[in-house]
C-alpha positions in Angstrom: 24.8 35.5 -40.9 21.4 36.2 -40.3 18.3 34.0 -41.5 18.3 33.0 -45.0 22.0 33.7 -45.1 21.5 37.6 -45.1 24.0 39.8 -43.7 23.8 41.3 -40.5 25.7 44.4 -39.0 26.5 45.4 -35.3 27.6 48.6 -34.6 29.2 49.7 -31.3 28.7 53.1 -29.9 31.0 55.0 -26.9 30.9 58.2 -25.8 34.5 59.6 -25.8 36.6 60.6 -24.1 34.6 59.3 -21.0 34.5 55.8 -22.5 37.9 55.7 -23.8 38.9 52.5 -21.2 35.5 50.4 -22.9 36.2 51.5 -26.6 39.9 50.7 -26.1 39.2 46.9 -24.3 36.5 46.8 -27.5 39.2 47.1 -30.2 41.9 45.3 -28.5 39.9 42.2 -27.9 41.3 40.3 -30.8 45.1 41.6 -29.2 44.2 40.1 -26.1 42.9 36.9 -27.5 46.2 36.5 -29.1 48.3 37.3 -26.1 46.2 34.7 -24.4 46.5 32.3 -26.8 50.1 32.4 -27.5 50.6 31.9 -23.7 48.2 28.9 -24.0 50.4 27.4 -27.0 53.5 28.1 -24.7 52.5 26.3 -21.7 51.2 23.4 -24.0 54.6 23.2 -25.4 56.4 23.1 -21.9 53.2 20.2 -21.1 53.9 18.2 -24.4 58.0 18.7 -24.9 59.3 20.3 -21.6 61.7 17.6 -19.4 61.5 19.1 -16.2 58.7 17.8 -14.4 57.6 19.8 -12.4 57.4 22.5 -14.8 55.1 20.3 -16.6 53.1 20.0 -13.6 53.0 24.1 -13.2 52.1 24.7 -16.9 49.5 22.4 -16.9 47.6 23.2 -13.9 48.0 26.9 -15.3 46.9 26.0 -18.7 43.3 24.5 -16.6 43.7 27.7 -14.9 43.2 29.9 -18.0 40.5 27.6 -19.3 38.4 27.5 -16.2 38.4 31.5 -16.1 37.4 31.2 -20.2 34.8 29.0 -19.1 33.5 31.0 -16.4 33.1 33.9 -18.0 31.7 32.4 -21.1 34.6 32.1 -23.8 35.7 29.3 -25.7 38.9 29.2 -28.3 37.4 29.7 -31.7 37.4 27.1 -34.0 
């Protein structure tokens, strides 16, 4: 929301075909963020439950993996 609670638009513009690869990443984002997070939630899972140890180990060092690279290029899980 804009000031005073006012609505405000954004509008993305690509020229296609030539910008098919940007328009496509551009509607897909919320895709990927749900691929990303589900693989988050799976390695959590194999962190929190999983028996074998070193399994645990792997999934959590990848889980800090996948948050360092969020963090490094400036995205955060939504709340």
């Amino acid at each position: 929301m804009g000031e005073q609670g006012e609505m405000v638009k954004a509008t993305l513009e690509f020229n296609l075909p030539e910008e098919s690869n940007e328009h496509r990443m551009a509607i897909d984002g919320n895709k990927w963020h749900l691929v990303l997070w589900d693989v988050d939630q799976q390695l959590r899972s194999i962190v929190k439950y999983g028996e074998d140890e070193k399994k645990a180990e792997f999934a959590e060092e990848f889980r800090n993996k996948i948050i360092e690279m969020m963090n490094d290029n400036g995205l955060v899980w939504p709340d």
